[in-house]
C-alpha positions as CSV (number, residue, x, y, z in Angstrom):
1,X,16.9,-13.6,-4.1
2,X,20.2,-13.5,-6.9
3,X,21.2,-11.5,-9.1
4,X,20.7,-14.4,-11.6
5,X,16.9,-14.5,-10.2
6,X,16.4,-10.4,-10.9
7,X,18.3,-11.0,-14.5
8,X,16.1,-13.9,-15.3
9,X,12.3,-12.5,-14.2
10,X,13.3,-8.8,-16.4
11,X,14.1,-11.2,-19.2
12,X,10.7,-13.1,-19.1
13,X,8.5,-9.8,-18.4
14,X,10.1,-8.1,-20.9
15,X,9.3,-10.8,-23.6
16,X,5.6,-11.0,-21.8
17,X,4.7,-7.4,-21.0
18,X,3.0,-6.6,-24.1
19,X,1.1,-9.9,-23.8
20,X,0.3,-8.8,-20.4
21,X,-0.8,-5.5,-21.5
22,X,-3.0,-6.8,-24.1
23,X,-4.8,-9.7,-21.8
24,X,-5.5,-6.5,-19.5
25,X,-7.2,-4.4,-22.1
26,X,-9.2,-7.1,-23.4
27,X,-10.8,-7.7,-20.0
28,X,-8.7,-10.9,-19.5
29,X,-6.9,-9.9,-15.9
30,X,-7.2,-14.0,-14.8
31,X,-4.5,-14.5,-17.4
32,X,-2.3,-11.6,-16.7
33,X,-2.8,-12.8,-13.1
34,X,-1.7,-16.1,-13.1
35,X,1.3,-15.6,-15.6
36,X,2.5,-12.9,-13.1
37,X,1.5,-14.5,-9.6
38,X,3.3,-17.6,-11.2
39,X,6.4,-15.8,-12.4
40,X,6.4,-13.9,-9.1
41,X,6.6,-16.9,-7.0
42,X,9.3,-18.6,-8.9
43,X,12.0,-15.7,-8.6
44,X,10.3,-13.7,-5.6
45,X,8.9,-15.7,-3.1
46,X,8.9,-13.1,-0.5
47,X,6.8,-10.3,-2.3
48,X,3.7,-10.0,-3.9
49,X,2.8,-8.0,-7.0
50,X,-0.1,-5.6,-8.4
51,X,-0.7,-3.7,-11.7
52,X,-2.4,-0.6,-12.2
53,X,-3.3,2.6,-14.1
54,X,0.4,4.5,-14.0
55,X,1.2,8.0,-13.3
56,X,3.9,8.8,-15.8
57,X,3.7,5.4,-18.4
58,X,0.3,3.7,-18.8
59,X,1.1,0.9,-16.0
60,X,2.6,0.6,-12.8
61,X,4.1,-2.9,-11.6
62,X,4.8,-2.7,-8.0
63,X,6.5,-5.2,-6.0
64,X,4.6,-5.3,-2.9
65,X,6.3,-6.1,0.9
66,X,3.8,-8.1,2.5
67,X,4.2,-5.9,5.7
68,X,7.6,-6.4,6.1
69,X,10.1,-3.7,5.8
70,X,13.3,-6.0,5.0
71,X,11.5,-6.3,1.6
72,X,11.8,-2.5,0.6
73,X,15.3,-3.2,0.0
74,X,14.8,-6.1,-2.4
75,X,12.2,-4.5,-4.1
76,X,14.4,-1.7,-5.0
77,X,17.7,-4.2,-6.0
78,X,14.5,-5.4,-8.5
79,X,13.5,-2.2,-9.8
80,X,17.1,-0.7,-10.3
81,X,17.7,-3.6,-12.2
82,X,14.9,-3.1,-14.3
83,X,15.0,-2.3,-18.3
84,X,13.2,0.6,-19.8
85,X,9.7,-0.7,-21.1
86,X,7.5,1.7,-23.2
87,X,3.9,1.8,-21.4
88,X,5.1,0.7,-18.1
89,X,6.5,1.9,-14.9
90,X,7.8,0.2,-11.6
91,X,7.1,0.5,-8.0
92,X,8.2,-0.1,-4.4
93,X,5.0,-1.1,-2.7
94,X,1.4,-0.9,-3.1
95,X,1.1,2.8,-4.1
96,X,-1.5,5.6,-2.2
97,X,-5.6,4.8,-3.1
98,X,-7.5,7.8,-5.2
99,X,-11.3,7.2,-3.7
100,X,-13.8,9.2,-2.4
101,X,-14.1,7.9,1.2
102,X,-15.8,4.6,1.2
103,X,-13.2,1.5,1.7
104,X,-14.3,-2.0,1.5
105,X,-12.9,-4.3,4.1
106,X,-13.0,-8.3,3.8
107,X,-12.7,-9.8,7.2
108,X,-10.6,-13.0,7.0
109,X,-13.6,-14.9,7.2
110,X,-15.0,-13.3,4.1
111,X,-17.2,-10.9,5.6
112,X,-17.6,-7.4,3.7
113,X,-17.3,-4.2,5.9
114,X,-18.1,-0.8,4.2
115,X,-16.1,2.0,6.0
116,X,-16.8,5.4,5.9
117,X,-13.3,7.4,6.2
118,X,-14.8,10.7,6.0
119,X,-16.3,10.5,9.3
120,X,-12.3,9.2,11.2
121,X,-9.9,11.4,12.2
122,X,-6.8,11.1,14.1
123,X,-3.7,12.5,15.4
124,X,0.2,11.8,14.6
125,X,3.2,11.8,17.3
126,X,6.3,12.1,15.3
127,X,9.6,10.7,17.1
128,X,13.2,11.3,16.2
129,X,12.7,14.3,14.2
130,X,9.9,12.6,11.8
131,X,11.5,9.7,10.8
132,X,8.4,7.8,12.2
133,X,4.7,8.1,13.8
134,X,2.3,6.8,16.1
135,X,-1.2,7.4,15.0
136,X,-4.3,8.0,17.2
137,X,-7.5,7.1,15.3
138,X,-11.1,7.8,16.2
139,X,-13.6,5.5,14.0
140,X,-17.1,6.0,15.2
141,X,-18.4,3.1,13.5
142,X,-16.0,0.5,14.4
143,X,-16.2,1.1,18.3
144,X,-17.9,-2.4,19.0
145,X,-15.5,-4.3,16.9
146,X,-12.7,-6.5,18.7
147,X,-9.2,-5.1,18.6
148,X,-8.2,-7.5,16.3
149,X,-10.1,-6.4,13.6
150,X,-9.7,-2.9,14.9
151,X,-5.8,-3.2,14.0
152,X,-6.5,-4.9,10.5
153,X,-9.1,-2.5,9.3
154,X,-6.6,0.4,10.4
155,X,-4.0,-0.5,8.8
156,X,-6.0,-1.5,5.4
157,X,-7.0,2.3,5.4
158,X,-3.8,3.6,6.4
159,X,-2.0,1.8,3.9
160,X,-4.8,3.0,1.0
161,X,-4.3,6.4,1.8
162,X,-0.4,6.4,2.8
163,X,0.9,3.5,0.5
164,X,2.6,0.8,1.5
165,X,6.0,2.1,1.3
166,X,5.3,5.3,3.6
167,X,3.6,3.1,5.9
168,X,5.8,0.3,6.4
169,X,8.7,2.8,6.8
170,X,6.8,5.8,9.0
171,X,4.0,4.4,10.7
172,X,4.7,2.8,14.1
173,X,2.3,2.3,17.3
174,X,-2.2,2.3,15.3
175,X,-3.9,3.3,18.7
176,X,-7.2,4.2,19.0
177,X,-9.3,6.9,20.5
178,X,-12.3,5.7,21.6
179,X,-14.2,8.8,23.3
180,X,-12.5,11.5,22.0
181,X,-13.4,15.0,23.7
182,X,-13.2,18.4,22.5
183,X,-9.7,18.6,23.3
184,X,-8.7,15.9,21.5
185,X,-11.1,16.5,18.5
186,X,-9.7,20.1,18.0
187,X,-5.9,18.6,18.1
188,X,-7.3,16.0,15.7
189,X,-7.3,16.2,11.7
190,X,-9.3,14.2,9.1
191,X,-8.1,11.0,8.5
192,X,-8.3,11.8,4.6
193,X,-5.7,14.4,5.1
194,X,-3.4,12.3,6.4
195,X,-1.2,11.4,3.4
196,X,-0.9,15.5,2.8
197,X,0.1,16.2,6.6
198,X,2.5,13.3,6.5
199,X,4.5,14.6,3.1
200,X,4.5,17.9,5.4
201,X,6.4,16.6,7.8
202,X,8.2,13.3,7.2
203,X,12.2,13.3,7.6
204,X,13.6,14.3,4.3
205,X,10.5,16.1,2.8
């Protein structure tokens, strides 16, 4: 990634935002798509992309980091770079998942899993002040599952309800617990909590 590459890809969305905006609202996300996947893999190889509703502007395009934290750092040289564009704003990373405790998995071989978060909880080991976790999950329904998909499914739902930038950067060791006792159930907290508990105590916050 160049400067020259960051100068270039702000140049074309800027000329194809509204475009982009446009194909979105008239139902037509395949063409937003593939002008964007295709732009994205000429100049940024190494991340992804998605659009959404924004918080402050009416969009958000955030530069994902396909799991790898050397890619925050890029994704913010992009973003600082970036020129001010009416309806839309920009991200590091997938952002954090409003839903109502129901997450849809896809196994790798295209097999759906429904999950039902309200009934996980789990417990956080902060190291070196909080700058990072290990997380202890209990997941009643996924006890029969190999540990494969065990890690995958985890980390799907830890990344919708963290983001992927808080994630990435203060989630270590996923274990799970797979009997939990009272002990450990009264230490534990509901795993829909967990992006509030982590803002509570995160280095910095």
């Amino acid at each position: 990634m160049t400067q020259n590459s960051i100068q270039q890809f702000w140049q074309w969305f800027l000329a194809k935002s509204s475009e982009i905006e446009a194909c979105l609202q008239a139902g037509d996300a395949d063409k937003a798509s593939w002008q964007m996947s295709d732009r994205i893999g000429v100049f940024f190889p190494e991340l992804g992309w998605e659009i959404g509703p924004g918080t402050d502007k009416q969009l958000f395009l955030a530069f994902t980091l396909n799991g790898d934290p050397e890619n925050i750092a890029k994704a913010e040289e992009i973003i600082a770079a970036a020129p001010g564009i009416e309806n839309w704003e920009f991200r590091v990373g997938r952002p954090r998942r409003e839903f109502d405790g129901q997450l849809r998995f896809v196994h790798e071989h295209g097999q759906q899993i429904e999950i039902d978060l309200d009934r996980w909880r789990y417990t956080l080991t902060a190291f070196d002040g909080g700058r990072f976790f290990d997380i202890e999950i209990a997941k009643p329904e996924m006890r029969e599952a190999d540990s494969r998909v065990k890690q995958q499914i985890a980390y799907t739902a830890i990344q919708a309800v963290l983001g992927e930038f808080d994630t990435i950067t203060y989630i270590d060791r996923i274990s799970f617990e797979e009997h939990p006792d009272t002990d450990w159930d009264e230490r534990s907290t509901p795993f829909l909590h967990l992006a509030e508990h982590l803002d509570s105590i995160k280095i910095g916050q």
